[in-house]
C-alpha positions in Angstrom: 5.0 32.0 -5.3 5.7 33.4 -2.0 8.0 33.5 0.5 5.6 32.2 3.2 4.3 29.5 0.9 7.3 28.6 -0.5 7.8 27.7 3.4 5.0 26.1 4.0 5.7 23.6 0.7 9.0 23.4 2.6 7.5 22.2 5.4 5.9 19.3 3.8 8.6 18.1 1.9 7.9 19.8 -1.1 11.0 21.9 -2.1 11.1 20.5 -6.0 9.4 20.7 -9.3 9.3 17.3 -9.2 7.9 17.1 -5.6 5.3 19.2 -6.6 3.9 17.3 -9.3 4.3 14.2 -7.8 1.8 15.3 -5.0 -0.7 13.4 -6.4 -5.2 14.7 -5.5 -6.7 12.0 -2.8 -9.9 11.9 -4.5 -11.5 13.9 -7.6 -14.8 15.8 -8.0 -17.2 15.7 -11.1 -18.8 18.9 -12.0 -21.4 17.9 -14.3 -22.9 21.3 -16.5 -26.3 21.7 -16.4 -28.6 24.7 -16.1 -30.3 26.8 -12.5 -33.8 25.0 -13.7 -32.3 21.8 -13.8 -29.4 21.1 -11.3 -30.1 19.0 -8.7 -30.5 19.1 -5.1 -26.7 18.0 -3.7 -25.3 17.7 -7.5 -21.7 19.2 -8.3 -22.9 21.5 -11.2 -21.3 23.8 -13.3 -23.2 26.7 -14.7 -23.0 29.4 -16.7 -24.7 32.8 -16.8 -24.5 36.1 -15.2 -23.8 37.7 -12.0 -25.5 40.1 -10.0 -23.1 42.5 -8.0 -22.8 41.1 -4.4 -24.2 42.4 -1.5 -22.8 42.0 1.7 -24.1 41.3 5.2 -22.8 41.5 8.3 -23.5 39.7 11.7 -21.3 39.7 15.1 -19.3 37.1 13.9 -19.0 36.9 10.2 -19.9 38.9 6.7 -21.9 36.8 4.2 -21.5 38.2 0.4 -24.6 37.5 -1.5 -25.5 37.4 -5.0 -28.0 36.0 -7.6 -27.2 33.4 -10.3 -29.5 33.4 -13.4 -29.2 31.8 -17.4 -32.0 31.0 -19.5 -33.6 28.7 -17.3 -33.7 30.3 -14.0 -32.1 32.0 -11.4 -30.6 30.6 -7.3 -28.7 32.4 -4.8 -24.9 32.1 -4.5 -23.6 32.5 -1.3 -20.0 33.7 0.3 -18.8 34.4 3.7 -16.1 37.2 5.1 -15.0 37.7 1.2 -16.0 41.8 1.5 -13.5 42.6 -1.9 -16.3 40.1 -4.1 -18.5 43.2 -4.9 -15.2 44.6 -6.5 -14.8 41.8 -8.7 -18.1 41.0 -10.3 -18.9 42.0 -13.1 -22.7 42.4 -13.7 -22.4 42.4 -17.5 -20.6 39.7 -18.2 -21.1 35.4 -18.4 -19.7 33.6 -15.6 -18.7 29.6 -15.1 -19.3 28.8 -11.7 -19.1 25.6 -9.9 -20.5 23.8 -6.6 -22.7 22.2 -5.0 -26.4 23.1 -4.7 -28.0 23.4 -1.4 -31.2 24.7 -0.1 -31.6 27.0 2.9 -35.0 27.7 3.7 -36.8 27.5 0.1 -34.1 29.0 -1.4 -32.1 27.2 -3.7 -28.4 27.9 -3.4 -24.5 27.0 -3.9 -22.1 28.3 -0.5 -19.0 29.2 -1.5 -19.1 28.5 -5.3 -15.9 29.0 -7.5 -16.4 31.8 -10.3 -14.4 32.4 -13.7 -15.3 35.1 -15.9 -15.6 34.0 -19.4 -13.5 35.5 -22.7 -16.8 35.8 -24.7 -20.6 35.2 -24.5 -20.7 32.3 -27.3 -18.2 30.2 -24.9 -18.6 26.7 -24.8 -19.3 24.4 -21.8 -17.5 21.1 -21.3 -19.8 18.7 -20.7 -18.0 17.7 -17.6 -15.5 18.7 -15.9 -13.5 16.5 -13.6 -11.2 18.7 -10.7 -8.9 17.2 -8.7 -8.8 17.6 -4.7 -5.6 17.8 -2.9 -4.6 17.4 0.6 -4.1 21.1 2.4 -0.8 21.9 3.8 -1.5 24.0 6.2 -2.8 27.1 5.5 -2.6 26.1 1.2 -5.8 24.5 0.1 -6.4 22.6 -2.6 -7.7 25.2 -5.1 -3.9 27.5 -4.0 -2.3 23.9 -4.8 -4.3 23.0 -7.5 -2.8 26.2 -9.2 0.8 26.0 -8.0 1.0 22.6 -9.2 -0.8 23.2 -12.8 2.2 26.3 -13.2 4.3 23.8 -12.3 3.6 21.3 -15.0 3.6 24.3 -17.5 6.8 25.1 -16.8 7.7 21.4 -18.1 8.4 20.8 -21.7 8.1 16.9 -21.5 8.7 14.3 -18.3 11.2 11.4 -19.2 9.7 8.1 -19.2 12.5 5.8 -17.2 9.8 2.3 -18.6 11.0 1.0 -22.1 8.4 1.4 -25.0 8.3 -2.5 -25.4 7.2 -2.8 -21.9 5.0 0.1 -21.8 3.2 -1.3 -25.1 3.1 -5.3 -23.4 1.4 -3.8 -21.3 -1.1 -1.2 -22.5 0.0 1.9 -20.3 0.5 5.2 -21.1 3.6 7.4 -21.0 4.5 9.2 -17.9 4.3 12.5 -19.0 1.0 11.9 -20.1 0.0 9.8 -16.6 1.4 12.9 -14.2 -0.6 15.5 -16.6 -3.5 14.0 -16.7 -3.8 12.9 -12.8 -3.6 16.8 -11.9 -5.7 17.8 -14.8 -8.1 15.0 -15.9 -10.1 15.7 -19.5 -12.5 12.5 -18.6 -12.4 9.4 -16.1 -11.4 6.7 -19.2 -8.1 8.7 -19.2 -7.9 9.5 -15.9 -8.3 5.6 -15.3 -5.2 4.7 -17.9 -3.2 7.5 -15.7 -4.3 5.6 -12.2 -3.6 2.4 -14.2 0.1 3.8 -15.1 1.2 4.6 -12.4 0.1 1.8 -10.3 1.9 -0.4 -12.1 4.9 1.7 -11.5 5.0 1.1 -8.2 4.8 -2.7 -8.4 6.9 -3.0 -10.7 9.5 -0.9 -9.0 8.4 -3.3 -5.4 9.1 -6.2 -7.7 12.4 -5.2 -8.9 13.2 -4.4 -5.3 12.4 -7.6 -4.1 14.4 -9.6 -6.6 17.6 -7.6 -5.4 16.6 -8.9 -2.4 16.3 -12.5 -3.6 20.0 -11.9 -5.0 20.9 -10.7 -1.7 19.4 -13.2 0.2 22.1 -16.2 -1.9 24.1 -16.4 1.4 26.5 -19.8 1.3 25.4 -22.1 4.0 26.2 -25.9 4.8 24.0 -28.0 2.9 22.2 -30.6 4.9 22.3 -34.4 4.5 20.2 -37.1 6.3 19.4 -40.7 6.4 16.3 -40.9 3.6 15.0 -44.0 4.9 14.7 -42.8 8.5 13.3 -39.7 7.4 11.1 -41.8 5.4 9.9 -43.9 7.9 9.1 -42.1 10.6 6.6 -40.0 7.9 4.9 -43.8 7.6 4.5 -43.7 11.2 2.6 -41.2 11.5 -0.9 -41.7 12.6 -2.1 -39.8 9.8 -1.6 -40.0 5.9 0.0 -36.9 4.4 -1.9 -35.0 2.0 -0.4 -34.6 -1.4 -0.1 -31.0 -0.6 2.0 -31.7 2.1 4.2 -34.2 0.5 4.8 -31.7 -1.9 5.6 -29.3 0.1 8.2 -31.4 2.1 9.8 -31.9 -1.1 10.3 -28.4 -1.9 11.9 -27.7 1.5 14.4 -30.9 1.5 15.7 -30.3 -1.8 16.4 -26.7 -0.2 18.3 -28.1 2.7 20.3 -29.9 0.7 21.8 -27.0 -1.0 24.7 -24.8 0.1 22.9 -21.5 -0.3 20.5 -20.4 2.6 16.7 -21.2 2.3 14.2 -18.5 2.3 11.2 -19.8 1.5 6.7 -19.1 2.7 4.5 -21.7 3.5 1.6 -20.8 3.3 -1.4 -22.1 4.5 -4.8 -21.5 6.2 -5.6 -22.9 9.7 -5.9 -26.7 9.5 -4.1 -27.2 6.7 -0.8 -29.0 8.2 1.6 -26.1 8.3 3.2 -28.0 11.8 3.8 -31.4 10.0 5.6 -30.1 7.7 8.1 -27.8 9.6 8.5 -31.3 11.6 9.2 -33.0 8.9 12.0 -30.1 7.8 13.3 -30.2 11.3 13.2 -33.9 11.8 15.5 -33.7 8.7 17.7 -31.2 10.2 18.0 -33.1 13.6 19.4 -36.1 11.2 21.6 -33.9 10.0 23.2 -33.3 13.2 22.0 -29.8 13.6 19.0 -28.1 15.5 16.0 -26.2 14.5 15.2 -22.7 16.1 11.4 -22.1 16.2 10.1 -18.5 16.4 7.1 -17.2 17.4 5.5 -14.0 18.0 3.5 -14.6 21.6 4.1 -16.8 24.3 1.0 -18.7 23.8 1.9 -19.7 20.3 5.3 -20.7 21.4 3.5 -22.9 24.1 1.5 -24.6 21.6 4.0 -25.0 19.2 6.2 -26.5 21.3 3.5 -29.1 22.5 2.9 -29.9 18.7 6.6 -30.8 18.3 6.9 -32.7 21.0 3.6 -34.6 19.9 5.0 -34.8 16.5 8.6 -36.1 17.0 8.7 -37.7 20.5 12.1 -39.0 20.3 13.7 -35.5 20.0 14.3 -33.4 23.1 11.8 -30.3 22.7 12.2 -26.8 25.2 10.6 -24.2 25.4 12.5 -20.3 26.1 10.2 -17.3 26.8 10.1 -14.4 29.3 9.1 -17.3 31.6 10.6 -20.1 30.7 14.1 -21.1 30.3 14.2 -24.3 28.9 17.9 -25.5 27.2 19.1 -24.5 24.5 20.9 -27.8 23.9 17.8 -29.1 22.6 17.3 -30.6 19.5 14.0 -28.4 19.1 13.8 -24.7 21.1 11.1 -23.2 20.4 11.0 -19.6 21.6 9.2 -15.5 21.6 11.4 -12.2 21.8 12.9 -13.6 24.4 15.2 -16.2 22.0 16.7 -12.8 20.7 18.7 -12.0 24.4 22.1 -12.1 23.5 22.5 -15.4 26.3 20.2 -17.2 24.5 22.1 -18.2 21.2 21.5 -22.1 20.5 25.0 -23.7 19.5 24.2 -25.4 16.1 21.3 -23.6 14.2 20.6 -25.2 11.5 16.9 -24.3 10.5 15.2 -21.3 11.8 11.3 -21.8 11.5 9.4 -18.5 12.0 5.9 -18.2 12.5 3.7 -15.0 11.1 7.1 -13.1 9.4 4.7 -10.0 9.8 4.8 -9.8 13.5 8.2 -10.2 13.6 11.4 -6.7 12.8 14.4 -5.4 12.0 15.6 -6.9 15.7 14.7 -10.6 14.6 16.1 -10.2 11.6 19.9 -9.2 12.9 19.7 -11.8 14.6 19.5 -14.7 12.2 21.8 -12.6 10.5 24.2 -13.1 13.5 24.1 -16.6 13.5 26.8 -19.1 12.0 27.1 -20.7 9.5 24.0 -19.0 8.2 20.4 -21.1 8.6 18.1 -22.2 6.5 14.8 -20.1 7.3 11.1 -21.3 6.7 8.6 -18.6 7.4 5.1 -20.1 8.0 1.9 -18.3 8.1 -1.8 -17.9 7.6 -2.8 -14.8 6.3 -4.2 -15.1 3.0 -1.8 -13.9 0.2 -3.3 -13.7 -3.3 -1.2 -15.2 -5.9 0.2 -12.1 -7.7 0.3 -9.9 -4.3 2.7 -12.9 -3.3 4.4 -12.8 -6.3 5.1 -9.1 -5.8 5.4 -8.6 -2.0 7.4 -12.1 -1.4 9.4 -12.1 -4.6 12.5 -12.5 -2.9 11.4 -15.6 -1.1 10.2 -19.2 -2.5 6.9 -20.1 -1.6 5.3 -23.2 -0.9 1.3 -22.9 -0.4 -0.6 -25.6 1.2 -3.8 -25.8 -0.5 -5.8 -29.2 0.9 -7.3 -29.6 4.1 
């Protein structure tokens, strides 16, 4: 390799043997062989056959190389542009392979820009198929540079350690890395290069999913655990003009027996529009309030904060409910304060935080996060939302959080 693409590699972050084959194709081409007489108009074909010498053409602007493709069937025209060395390099008496895509210009049948390899001997064999991977260029390095680079790369390679157990690797049906990374850059059909797809898909949630259970470790932070009147609680869930569902007594459940531990809550609720979300973050905070602490409500625009502060107050009138945004600033000696970005000003930090209620987690960064991490002793945080998260994407993406899902209307 050269110096000027060693640089541009080192441009794009791709210094290593390892970087290098770890540049994975964005999509794949099929090349399916066939013969002149039979390819198709717009197919990916691969043919073999001989040459004529090219001749070249030239215009103002550009020099087109031309030259005739023929095998037993029939002949077409191949067609190159400002590539004045080709008639140099074909050789009329021998077979080539060439591959592309056929085109017509006019009434003539033709492939622009074809790829050509001269074959070892005239009783070669043709693949059935053959499946080429396409890489992002870098620059000035196209794929077919980087499809080479990368294959001498591999070669260089006696075998690629496998960091997945056998045990897991055979649960699960997946192939070994060495033979995943080989086969993505060099695929010998798509049933393999599916198992290599497969592999190393599963890498990466699996290494997400490890990732997030460090994070569940990390998220044990020692907290006061919370403890209220049951009866009272109780009651004022009778009085409410509605009947819970049993999703939501469920859910309550999970989130009390939570508070009443001395490690930090982190748990999802989850649940689509309609399906009670509020009630039951009432219900945690109405808790909370009996416990002699208050609950910090976050959300991500001022018109949710607005309407989640009017649900509250609906919901437990006896509490004292205000609201703190860019334009309001309500007290933050309530027993409820709901609140947008502006809860996070270093003025507004509430005296006795004891559950932290955040609305669409998404929306929310690393600034919101600080600052529950700045509060003491550490709250209890119940993240609500209603994005649609299948099961095992939750399981994978929220692993370091408990989640409740509110599945009744």
């Amino acid at each position: 390799i050269g110096e000027k693409t060693l640089h541009t590699l080192a441009s794009h972050q791709l210094s290593t043997i390892h970087d290098l084959i770890t540049y994975f194709p964005r999509s794949y081409r099929t090349y399916h062989a066939t013969s002149a007489s039979h390819a198709h108009l717009d197919d990916w074909v691969t043919l073999t056959g001989t040459l004529t010498r090219p001749i070249s053409k030239h215009t103002t602007h550009v020099t087109t190389q031309l030259s005739t493709f023929a095998d037993e069937s029939g002949s077409l025209t191949l067609r190159w542009f400002n590539m004045p060395y080709l008639p140099r390099s074909i050789d009329p008496t021998a077979l080539y392979q060439i591959r592309g895509q056929l085109t017509i210009f006019g009434n003539t049948r033709q492939i622009v820009a074809p790829q050509f390899t001269k074959l070892p001997t005239t009783s070669y064999q043709l693949p059935a198929t053959l499946i080429q991977p396409i890489y992002p260029s870098l620059g000035t390095l196209k794929s077919g540079v980087l499809r080479k680079i990368i294959r001498s790369a591999l070669d260089s390679l006696s075998k690629i350690s496998d960091p997945l157990a056998l045990s897991i690797r055979q649960k699960h049906h997946l192939i070994d890395l060495d033979s995943a990374i080989r086969t993505l850059h060099n695929p010998p059909s798509r049933t393999v290069l599916e198992g290599a797809i497969h592999r190393l898909a599963f890498d990466e949630l699996y290494t997400l999913q490890l990732e997030s259970l460090e994070k569940s470790e990390l998220n044990k932070i020692p907290t006061t655990p919370l403890h209220w009147n049951t009866e009272t609680l109780e009651h004022w869930i009778t009085d409410l003009p509605y009947i819970p569902t049993s999703a939501q007594t469920r859910v309550i459940k999970e989130i009390l027996a939570d508070l009443s531990k001395p490690i930090a809550m982190h748990r999802l609720l989850a649940g689509e529009v309609g399906s009670g979300k509020t009630m039951v973050a009432a219900a945690a905070s109405y808790a909370t309030h009996l416990s002699g602490f208050q609950t910090l409500v976050m959300a991500p625009t001022q018109i949710l904060a607005e309407q989640l502060a009017a649900s509250f107050t609906l919901l437990l009138s006896d509490l004292s409910v205000s609201l703190v945004t860019a334009g309001s600033s309500g007290s933050l000696e309530a027993d409820i304060v709901v609140g947008t970005q502006a809860l996070l000003s270093p003025k507004h930090k509430p005296a006795k935080v004891g559950l932290v209620i955040v609305d669409e987690q998404h929306k929310f960064g690393v600034k919101q996060r600080d600052y529950l991490a700045s509060l003491t002793p550490a709250p209890h945080v119940l993240t609500m939302t209603a994005t649609p998260i299948p099961r095992t994407l939750a399981m994978t993406i929220f692993s370091n959080l408990d989640i409740s899902r509110l599945d009744e209307l």
